[in-house]
C-alpha positions, 0 to 999 in steps of 0.5 A: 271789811265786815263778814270778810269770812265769806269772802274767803269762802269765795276764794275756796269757790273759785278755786273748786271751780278751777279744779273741775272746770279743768278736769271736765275736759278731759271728759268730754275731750275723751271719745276724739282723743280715743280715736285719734290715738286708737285708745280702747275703753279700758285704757281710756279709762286708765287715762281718766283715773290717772290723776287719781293716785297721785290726788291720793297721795297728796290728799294724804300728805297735804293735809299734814303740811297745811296743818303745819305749815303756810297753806297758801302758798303751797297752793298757789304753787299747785295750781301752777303745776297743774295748769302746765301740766294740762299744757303738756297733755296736748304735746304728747302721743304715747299712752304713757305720756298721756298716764304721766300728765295726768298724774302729775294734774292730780298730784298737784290737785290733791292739795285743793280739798285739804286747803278749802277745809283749813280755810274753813276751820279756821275762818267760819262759825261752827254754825256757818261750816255745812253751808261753807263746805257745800259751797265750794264743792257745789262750785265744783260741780257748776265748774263741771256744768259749764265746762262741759258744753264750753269744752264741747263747743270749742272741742267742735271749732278749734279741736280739743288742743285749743282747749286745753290752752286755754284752760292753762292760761285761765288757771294762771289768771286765778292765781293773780288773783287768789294771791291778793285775796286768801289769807291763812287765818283772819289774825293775818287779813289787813282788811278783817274788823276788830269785831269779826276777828274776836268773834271767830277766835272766841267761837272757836277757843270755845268749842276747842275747850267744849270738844276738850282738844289741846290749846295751840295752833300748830299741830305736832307729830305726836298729835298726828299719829293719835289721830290714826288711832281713832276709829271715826276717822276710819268711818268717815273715810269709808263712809266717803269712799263709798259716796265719792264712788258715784259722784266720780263714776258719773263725773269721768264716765257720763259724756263718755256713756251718751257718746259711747252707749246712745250715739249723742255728739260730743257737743250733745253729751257735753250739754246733757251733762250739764245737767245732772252736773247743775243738780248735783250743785243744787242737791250740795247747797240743799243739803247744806242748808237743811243741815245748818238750819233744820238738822241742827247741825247733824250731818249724819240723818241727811248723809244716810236717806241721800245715800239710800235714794240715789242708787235705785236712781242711777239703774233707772237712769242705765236701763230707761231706753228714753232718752228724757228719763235717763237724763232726768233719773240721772240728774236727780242722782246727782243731786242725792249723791252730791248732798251727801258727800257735801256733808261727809266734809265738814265731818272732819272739822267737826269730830276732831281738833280744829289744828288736825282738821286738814289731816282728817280731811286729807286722808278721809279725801284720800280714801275716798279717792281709790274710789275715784281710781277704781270706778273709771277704769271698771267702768270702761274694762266693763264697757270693754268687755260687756259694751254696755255701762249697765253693770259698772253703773251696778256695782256702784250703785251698790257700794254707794247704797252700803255706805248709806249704813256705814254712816249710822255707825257715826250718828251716836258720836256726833250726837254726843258732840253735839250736845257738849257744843250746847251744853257751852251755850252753843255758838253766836249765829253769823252776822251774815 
C-alpha cells in the first residue's frame, strides 16, 4: 500500500477522538448529576479533575513502556479499562465512587498521548511531524465538538446513564477495529511497499546520525535516566503545562459555565460548545501547517504569538454580557490556544532521540497534566465561593500569557537542530 504512513496517522485520529468524545460526557453530563447527587461546584470540580492524577502517572510511566516495549497492545488493553470504567460510573451514588471511576478513565487514558507520539516517530517524515501531531489532537477536539450536542441530545431523550452505555460499547468497537490496523513501526505492516519503508528507515537513521543520537531501537535505562538531565525537557514541560491550563479550563468547565453562570439548558451549552471546540480543531491543523510549510519546521515563533493572543480573549469572552461575543471570543481563544499546544507535541520527537520520543512525550504530558488537575477544581472552588468564573478564568489566562515567554527560552535550541538537520541536506518531502 502507498503512503500507508498516514493510514497509521489515521489510526492515532481515531483513537483521540475516542479519547475526548468519551470524556465531554462528563462535561455536559455534569450540571444533572450535580443535582440528582446535591454536588456542589467544588466537588464537582473534583469529579471532573479525577481522572487527571491517574492520566499523569501513566503519561509518566507509559511513555517509558512504550519505549521499551509493544505499544499496541498496551493500548488496545487501555482502551478496554477505560470504556468499562465509563460503564461503572452509571452504577455508583457515592462521590467517592464517582473520584474512583474516574480515576481509573484517566489511568487507562494516560497511555494515549504517549502511544500517538511513538507512532509518529516512528512512521512520519520529519517534515510530515507538526501536521501529524496536530492531526490527532485536532481530533480530539472534533471529538469534543460532536460529542457535546449528541451527549446534550441523548442526556434530554434517555438521561445521562444511556449515554454513558453507549459510549462503552462504542470504544469496544474501535478497538475491533485498531487491531487489524496500527502496527508498532512500518518493518512490522504486511501491507507497507518496499519504497515507503526505505524512505522512512533511511530519513530517520539520517536525522539520528545529524542529532548525533546512539544507534538502536530500544531504549535503555542509562538512556533514560540522562534524559531527566536535560534541562529542555523541563522547558517544554512547563512550557505545556502552562498552555494545557487553558485548554483544559475550557474543555471541563465551558458547558458547565453557560449552564451555571448564563442560565443556557444542558442541550444549549452543549451545542455553544461546539463551537470554541471546532475552532480549536481549526486553530491545531492551521498551526501545523504554517509550521511545516511557512516556518520551516520551527515550532517555538507560533507557540509564543498563539500563547500571547489567547488569554486577552478568554477575559473578553468572561466579561461580554452578549451572548454572541462571549462565544465568539471564546472560539477564537480556542483556536490560539490549541495551535499552540499542537505544536508543544512534536517538540519531544524533535529535540531528542527517536527511541526516548515516548518518555519525553510522556512526562512533558505529565506535567502538563497537574494543570489539567488544578484548573477544575479551582475553577469551581472559585465559582463555589465567588459565583462567578471571572477570577478562575483570570488566573489562567495569566499562566497561560507567562508561558508564552517560557517558550523563547527553547528558540535557540531548536534553531540549532534545525540547521544541523539542513547541514545533512534535509529530508526527502513526503510523497503525499
Amino acid at each position: 500500500m502507498k503512503n500507508l504512513r498516514w493510514v497509521m496517522v489515521i489510526g492515532v485520529c481515531l483513537i483521540g477522538f475516542l479519547a475526548y468524545i468519551d470524556r465531554v460526557n462528563l462535561s455536559v453530563a455534569a450540571a444533572p448529576i450535580m443535582k440528582e447527587y446535591n454536588f456542589s461546584a467544588t466537588q464537582m470540580g473534583l469529579i471532573l479533575g479525577a481522572m487527571f492524577p491517574g492520566y499523569l502517572i501513566f503519561n509518566v510511566i507509559g511513555g517509558a513502556i512504550m519505549d521499551r516495549f509493544a505499544p499496541t497492545k498496551f493500548l488496545m488493553f487501555a482502551i478496554a479499562v477505560w470504556s468499562l470504567s465509563t460503564a461503572w460510573f452509571t452504577q455508583i451514588t457515592s462521590f467517592g465512587l464517582f473520584y474512583l471511576s474516574r480515576f481509573i478513565f484517566g489511568s487507562a487514558e494516560g497511555f494515549m498521548p504517549v502511544y500517538n507520539t511513538k507512532i509518529i516517530s516512528n512512521w512520519m517524515l520529519p517534515n510530515e511531524r507538526g501536521r501529524s501531531q496536530a492531526s490527532w489532537i485536532a481530533a480530539t477536539l472534533i471529538g469534543m465538538a460532536i460529542g457535546a450536542p449528541v451527549s446534550g441530545l441523548m442526556i434530554k431523550a434517555y438521561g445521562w446513564r444511556t449515554l454513558f452505555y453507549i459510549f462503552t460499547a462504542f470504544g469496544f468497537v474501535i478497538i475491533a477495529v485498531l487491531l487489524t490496523v496500527m502496527k508498532d513501526s512500518p518493518k512490522e505492516h504486511r501491507r507497507i511497499s518496499r519504497e515507503e519503508l526505505e524512505m522512512i528507515e533511511s530519513t530517520l537513521e539520517k536525522e539520528r546520525l545529524n542529532k548525533a543520537h546512539t544507534a538502536g531501537e530500544v531504549a535503555t535505562r542509562a538512556e533514560i535516566f540522562g534524559l531527566l538531565k536535560d534541562p529542555y525537557l523541563w522547558l517544554i514541560s512547563i512550557g505545556y503545562f502552562t498552555a494545557i491550563s487553558m485548554w483544559w479550563a475550557n474543555l471541563t468547565w465551558l458547558p458547565g459555565y453557560l449552564v451555571s453562570e448564563k442560565g443556557f439548558t444542558v442541550l444549549k451549552s452543549g451545542y455553544l460548545s461546539a463551537f470554541p471546540f471546532l475552532m480549536g480543531a481549526i486553530g491545531l491543523m492551521c498551526g501545523g501547517f504554517i509550521t511545516d510549510h511557512f516556518l520551516k519546521g520551527r515550532r517555538i515563533p507560533l507557540i509564543f504569538l498563539f500563547q500571547l493572543l489567547s488569554p486577552p480573549l478568554v477575559m473578553v469572552a468572561i466579561g461580554s454580557s452578549n451572548n454572541a461575543i462571549m462565544v465568539t471570543a471564546f472560539a477564537i481563544s480556542m483556536f490560539f490556544t490549541c495551535g499552540a499546544v499542537g505544536q508543544w507535541w512534536p517538540l519531544p520527537m524533535e529535540l531528542f532521540s527517536r527511541k526516548l520520543s515516548a518518555t519525553a512525550g510522556g512526562i512533558m504530558s505529565g506535567i502538563g497534566t497537574v494543570g489539567a488537575i488544578i484548573a477544575p477544581v479551582m475553577l469551581g472552588y472559585v465559582f463555589d465561593a465567588t459565583k462567578s468564573f471571572y477570577w478562575g478564568f483570570g488566573i489562567i489566562a495569566l499562566v497561560t500569557f507567562v508561558g508564552s515567554f517560557i517558550s523563547l527560552a527553547i528558540s535557540g535550541h531548536e534553531k540549532m537542530l534545525q540547521q544541523k538537520n539542513a547541514e545533512g541536506k534535509g529530508f526527502p518531502q513526503s510523497a503525499a
